[in-house]
N, CA, C and O atoms as a Maestro MAE file, in Angstrom:
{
 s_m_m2io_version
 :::
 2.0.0
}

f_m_ct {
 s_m_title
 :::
 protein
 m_atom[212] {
  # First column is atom index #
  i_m_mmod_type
  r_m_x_coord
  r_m_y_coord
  r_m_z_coord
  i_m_residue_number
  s_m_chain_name
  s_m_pdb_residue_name
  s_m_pdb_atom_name
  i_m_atomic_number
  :::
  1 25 -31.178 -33.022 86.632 1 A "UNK " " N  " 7
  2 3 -31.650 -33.437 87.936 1 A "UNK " " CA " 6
  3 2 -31.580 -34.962 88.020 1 A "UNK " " C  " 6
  4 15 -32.087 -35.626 87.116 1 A "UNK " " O  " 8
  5 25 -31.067 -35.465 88.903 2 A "UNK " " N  " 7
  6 3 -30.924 -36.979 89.459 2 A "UNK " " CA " 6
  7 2 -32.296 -37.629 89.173 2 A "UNK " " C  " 6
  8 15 -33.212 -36.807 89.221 2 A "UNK " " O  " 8
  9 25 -32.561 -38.518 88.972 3 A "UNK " " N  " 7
  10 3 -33.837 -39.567 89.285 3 A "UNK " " CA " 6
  11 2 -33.546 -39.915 90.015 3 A "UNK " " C  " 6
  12 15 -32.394 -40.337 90.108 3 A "UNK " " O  " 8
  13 25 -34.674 -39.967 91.283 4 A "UNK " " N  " 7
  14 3 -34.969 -41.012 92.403 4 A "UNK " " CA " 6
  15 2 -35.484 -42.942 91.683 4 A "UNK " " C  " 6
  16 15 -35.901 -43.398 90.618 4 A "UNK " " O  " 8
  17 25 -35.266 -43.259 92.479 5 A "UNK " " N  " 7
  18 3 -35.038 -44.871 92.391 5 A "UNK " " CA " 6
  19 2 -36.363 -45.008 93.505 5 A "UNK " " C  " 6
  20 15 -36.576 -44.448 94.581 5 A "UNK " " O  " 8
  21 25 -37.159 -46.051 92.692 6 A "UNK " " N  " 7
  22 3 -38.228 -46.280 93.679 6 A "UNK " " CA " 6
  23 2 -37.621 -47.803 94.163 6 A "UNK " " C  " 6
  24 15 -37.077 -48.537 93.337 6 A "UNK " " O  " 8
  25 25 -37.806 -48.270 95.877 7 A "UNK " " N  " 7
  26 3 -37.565 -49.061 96.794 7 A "UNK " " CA " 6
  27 2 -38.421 -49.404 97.014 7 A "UNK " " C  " 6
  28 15 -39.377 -48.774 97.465 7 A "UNK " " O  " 8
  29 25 -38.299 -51.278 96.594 8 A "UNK " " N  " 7
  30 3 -39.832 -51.810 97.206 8 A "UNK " " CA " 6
  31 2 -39.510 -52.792 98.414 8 A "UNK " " C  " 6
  32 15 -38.429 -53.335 98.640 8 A "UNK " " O  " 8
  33 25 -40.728 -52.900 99.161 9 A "UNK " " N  " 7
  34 3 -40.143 -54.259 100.457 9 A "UNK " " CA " 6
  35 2 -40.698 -55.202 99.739 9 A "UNK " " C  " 6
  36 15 -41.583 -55.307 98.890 9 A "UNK " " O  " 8
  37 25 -39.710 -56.073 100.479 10 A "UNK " " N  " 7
  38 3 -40.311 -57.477 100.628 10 A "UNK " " CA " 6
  39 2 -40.784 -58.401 101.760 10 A "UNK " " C  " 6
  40 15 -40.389 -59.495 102.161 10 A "UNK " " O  " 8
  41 25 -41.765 -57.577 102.131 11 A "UNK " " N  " 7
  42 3 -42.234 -58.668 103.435 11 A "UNK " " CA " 6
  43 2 -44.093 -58.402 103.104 11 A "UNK " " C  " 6
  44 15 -44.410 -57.654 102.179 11 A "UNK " " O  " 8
  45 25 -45.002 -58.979 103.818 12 A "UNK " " N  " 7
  46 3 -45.898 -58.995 104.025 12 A "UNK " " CA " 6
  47 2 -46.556 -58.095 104.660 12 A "UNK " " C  " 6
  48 15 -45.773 -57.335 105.229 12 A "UNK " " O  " 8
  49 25 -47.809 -57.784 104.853 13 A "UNK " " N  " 7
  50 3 -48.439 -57.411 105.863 13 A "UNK " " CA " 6
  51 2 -49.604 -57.840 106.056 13 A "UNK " " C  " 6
  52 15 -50.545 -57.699 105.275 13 A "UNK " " O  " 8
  53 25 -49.633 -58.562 107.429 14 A "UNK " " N  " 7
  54 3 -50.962 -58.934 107.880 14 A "UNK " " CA " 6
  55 2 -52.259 -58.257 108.624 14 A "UNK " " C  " 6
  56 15 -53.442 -58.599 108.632 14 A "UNK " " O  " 8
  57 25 -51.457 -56.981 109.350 15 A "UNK " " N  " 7
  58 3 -52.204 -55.946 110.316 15 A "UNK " " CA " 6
  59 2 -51.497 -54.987 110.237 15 A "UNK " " C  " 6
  60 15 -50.283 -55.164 110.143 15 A "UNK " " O  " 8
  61 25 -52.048 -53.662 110.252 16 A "UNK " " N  " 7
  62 3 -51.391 -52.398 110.567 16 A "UNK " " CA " 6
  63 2 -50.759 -52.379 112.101 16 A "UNK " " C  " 6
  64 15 -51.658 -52.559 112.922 16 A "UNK " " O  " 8
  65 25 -49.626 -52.232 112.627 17 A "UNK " " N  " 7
  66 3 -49.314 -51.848 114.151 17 A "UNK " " CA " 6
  67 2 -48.524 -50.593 113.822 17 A "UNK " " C  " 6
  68 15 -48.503 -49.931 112.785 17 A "UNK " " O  " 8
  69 25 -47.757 -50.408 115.195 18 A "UNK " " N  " 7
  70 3 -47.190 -49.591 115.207 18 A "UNK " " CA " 6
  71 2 -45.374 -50.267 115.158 18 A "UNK " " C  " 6
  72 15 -44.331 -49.614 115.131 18 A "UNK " " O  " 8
  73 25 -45.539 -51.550 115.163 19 A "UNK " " N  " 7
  74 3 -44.561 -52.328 115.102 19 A "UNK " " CA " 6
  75 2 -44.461 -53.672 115.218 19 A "UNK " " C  " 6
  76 15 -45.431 -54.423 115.316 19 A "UNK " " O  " 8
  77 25 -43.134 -54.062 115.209 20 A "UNK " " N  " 7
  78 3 -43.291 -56.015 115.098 20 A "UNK " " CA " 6
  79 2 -44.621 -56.359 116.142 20 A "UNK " " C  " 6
  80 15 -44.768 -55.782 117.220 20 A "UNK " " O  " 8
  81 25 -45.335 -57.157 115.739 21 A "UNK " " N  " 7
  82 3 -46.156 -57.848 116.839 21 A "UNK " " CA " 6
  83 2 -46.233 -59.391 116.895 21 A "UNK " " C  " 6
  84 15 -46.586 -59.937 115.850 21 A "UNK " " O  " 8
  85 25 -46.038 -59.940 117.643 22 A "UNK " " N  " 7
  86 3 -45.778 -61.433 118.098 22 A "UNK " " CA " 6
  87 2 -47.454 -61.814 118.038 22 A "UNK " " C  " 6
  88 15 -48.269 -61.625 118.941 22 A "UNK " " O  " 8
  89 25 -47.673 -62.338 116.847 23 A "UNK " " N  " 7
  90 3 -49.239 -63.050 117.071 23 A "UNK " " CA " 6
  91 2 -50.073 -63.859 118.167 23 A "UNK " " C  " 6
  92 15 -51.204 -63.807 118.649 23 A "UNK " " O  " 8
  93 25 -48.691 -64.788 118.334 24 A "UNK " " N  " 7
  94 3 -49.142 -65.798 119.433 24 A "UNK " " CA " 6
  95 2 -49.502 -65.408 120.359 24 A "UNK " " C  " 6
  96 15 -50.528 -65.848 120.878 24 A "UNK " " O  " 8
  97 25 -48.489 -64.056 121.098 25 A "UNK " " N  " 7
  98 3 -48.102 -63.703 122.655 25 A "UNK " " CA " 6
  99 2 -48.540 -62.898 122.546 25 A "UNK " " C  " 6
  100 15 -49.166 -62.781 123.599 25 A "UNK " " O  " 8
  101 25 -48.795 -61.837 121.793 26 A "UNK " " N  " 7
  102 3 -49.363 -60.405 121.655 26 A "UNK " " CA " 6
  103 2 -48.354 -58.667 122.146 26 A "UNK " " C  " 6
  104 15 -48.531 -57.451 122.210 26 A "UNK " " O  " 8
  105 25 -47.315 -59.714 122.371 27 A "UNK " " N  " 7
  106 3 -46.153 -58.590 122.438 27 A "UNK " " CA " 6
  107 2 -45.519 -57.910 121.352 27 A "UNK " " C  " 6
  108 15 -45.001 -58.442 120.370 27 A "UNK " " O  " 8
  109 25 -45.600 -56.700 121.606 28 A "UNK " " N  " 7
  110 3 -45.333 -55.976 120.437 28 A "UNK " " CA " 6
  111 2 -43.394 -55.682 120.720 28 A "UNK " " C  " 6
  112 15 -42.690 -55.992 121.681 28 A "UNK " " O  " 8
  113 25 -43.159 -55.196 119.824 29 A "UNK " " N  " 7
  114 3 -41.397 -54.623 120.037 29 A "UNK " " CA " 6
  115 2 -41.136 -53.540 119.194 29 A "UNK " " C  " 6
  116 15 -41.142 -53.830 117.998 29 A "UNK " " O  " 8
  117 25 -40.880 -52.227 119.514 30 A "UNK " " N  " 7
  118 3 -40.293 -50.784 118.420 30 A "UNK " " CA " 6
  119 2 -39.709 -51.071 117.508 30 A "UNK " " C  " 6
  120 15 -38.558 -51.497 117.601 30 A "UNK " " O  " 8
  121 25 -40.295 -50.930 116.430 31 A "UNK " " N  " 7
  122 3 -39.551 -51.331 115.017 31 A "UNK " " CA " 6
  123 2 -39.346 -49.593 113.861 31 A "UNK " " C  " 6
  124 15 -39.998 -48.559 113.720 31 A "UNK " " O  " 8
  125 25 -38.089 -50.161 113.302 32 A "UNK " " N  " 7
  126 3 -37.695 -49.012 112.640 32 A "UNK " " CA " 6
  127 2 -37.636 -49.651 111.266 32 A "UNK " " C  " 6
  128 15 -37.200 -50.800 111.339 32 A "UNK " " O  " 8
  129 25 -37.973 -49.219 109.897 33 A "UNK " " N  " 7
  130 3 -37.608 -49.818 108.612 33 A "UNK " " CA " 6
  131 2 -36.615 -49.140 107.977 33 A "UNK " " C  " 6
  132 15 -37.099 -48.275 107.247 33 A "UNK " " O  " 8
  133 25 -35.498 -49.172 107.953 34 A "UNK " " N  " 7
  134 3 -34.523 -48.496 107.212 34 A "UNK " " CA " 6
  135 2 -34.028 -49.349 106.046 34 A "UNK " " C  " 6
  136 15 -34.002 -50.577 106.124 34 A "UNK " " O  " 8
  137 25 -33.586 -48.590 104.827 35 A "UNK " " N  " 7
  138 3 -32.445 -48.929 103.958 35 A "UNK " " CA " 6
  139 2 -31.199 -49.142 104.717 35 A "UNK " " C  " 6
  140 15 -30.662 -48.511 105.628 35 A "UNK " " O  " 8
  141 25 -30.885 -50.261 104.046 36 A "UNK " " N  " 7
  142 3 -29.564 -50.953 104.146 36 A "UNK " " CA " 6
  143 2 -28.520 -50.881 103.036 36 A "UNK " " C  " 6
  144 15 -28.849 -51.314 101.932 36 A "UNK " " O  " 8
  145 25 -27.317 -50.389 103.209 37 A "UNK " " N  " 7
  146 3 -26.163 -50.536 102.000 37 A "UNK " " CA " 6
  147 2 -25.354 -52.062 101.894 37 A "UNK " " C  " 6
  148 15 -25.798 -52.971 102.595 37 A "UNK " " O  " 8
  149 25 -24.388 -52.277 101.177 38 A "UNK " " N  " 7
  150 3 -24.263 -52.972 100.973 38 A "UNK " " CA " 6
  151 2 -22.962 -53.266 102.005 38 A "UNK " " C  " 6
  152 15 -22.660 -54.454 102.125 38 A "UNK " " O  " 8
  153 25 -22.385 -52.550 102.551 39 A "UNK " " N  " 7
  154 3 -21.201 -52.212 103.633 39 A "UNK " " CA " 6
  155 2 -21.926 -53.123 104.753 39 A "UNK " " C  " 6
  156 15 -21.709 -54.330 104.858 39 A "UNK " " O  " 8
  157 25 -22.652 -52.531 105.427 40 A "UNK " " N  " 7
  158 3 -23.733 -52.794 106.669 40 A "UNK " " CA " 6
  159 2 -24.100 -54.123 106.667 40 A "UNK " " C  " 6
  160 15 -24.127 -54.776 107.710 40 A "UNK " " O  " 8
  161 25 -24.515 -54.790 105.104 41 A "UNK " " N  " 7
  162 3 -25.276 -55.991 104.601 41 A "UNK " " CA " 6
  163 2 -24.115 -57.162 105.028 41 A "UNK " " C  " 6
  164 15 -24.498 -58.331 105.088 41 A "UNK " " O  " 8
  165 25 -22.466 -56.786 105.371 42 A "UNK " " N  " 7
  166 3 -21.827 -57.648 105.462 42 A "UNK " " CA " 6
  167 2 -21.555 -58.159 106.550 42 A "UNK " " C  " 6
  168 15 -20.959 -59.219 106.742 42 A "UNK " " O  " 8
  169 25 -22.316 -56.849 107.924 43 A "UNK " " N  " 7
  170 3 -21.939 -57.509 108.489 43 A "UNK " " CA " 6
  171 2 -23.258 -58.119 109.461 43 A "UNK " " C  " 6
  172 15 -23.386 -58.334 110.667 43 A "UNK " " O  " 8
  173 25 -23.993 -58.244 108.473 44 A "UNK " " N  " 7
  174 3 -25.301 -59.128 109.132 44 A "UNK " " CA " 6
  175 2 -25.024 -61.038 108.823 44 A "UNK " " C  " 6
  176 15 -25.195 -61.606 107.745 44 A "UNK " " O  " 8
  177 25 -24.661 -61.550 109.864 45 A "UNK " " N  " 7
  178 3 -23.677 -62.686 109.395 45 A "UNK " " CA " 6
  179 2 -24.518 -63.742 111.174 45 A "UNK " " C  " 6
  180 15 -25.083 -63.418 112.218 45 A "UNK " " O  " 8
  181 25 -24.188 -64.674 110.674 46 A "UNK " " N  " 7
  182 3 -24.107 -65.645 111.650 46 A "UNK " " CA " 6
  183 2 -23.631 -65.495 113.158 46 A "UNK " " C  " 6
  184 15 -24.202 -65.613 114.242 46 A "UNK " " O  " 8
  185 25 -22.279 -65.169 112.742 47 A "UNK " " N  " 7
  186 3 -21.359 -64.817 113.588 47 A "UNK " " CA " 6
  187 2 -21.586 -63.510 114.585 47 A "UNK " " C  " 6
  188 15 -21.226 -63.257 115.734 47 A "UNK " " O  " 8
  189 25 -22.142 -63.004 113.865 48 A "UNK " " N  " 7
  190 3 -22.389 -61.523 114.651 48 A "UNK " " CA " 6
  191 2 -23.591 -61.764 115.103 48 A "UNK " " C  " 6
  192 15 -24.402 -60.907 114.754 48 A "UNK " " O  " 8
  193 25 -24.096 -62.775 115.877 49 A "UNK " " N  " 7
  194 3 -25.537 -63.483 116.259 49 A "UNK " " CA " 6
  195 2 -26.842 -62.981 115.716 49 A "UNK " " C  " 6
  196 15 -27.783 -63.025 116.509 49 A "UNK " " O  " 8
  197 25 -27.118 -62.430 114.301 50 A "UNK " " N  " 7
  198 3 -28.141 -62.278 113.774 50 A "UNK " " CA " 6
  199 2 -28.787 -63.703 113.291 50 A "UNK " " C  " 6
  200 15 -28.262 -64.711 112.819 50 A "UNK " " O  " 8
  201 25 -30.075 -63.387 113.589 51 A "UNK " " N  " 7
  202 3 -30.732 -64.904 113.064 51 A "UNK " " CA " 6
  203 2 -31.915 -64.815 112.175 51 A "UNK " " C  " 6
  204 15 -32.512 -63.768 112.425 51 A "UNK " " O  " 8
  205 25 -32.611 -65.637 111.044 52 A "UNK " " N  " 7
  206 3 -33.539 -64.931 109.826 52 A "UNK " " CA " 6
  207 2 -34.223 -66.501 109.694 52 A "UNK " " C  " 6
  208 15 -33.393 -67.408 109.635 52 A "UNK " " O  " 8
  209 25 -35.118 -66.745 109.662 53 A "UNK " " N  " 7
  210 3 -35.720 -67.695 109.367 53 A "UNK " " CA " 6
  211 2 -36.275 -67.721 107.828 53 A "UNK " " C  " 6
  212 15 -36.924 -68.685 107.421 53 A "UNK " " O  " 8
  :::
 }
 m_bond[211] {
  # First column is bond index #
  i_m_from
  i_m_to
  i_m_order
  :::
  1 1 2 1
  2 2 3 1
  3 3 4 2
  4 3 5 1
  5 5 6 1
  6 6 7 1
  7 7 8 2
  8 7 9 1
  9 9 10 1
  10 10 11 1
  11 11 12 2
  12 11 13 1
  13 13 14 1
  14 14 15 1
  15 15 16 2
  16 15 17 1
  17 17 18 1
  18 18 19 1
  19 19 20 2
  20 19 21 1
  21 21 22 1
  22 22 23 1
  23 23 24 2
  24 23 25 1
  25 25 26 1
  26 26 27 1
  27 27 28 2
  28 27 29 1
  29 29 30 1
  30 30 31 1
  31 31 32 2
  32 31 33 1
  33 33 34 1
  34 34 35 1
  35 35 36 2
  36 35 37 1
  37 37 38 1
  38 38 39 1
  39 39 40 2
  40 39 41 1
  41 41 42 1
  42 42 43 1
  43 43 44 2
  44 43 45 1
  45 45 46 1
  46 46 47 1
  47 47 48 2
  48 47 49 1
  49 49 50 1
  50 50 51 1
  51 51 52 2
  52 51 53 1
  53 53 54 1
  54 54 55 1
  55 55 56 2
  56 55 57 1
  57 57 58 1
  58 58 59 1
  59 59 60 2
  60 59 61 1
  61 61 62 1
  62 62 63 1
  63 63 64 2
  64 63 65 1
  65 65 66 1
  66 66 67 1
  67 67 68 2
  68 67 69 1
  69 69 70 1
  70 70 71 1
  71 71 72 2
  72 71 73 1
  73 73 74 1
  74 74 75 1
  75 75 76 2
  76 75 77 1
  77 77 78 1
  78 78 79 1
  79 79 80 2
  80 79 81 1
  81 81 82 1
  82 82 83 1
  83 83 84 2
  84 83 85 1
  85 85 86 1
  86 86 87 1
  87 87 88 2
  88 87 89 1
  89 89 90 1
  90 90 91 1
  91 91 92 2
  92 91 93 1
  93 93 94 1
  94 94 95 1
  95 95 96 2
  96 95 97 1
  97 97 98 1
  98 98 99 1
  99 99 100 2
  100 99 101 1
  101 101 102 1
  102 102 103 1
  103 103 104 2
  104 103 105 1
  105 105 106 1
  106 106 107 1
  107 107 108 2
  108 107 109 1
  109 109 110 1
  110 110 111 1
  111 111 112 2
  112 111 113 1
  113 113 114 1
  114 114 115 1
  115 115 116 2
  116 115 117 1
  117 117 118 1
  118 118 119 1
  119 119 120 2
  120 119 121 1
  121 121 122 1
  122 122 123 1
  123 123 124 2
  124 123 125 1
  125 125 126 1
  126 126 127 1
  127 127 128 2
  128 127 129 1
  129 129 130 1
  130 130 131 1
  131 131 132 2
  132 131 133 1
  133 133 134 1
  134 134 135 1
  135 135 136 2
  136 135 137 1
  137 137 138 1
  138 138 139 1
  139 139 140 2
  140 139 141 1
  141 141 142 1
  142 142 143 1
  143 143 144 2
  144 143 145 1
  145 145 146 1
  146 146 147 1
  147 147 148 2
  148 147 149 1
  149 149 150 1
  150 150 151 1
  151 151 152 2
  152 151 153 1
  153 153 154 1
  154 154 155 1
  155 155 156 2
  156 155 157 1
  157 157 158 1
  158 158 159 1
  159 159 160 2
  160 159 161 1
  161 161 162 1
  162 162 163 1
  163 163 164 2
  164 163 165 1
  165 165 166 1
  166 166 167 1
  167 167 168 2
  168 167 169 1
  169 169 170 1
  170 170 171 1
  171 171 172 2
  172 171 173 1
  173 173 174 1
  174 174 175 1
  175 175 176 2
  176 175 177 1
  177 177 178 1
  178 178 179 1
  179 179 180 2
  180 179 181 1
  181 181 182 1
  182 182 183 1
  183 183 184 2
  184 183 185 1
  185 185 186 1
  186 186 187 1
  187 187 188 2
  188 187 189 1
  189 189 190 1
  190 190 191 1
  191 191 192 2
  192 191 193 1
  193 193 194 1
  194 194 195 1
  195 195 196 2
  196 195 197 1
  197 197 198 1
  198 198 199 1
  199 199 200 2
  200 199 201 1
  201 201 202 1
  202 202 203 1
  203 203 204 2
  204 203 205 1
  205 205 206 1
  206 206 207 1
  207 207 208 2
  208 207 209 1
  209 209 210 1
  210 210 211 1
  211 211 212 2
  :::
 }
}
């Protein structure tokens, strides 16, 4: 039988929501957490107007 691989995040959490929430403004936005491959990972780029602070 295969072993599963445990996946950890890396982000924080400050409050439980039901999704992203904008502290300042209090607007929330539908958020999904998925795994990412490494195919997909290439094309998260500049160019393709993604932005990451």
């Amino acid at each position: 039988m295969k072993k599963s691989k445990k996946v950890g995040l890396d982000f924080e959490v400050d409050k439980l929501t039901n999704s992203i929430e904008n502290v300042i403004s209090g607007d929330s936005f539908p958020t999904d957490i998925i795994l990412i491959n490494a195919a997909d990972l290439k094309s998260v780029t500049k160019k393709e107007k993604w932005q990451f602070d």
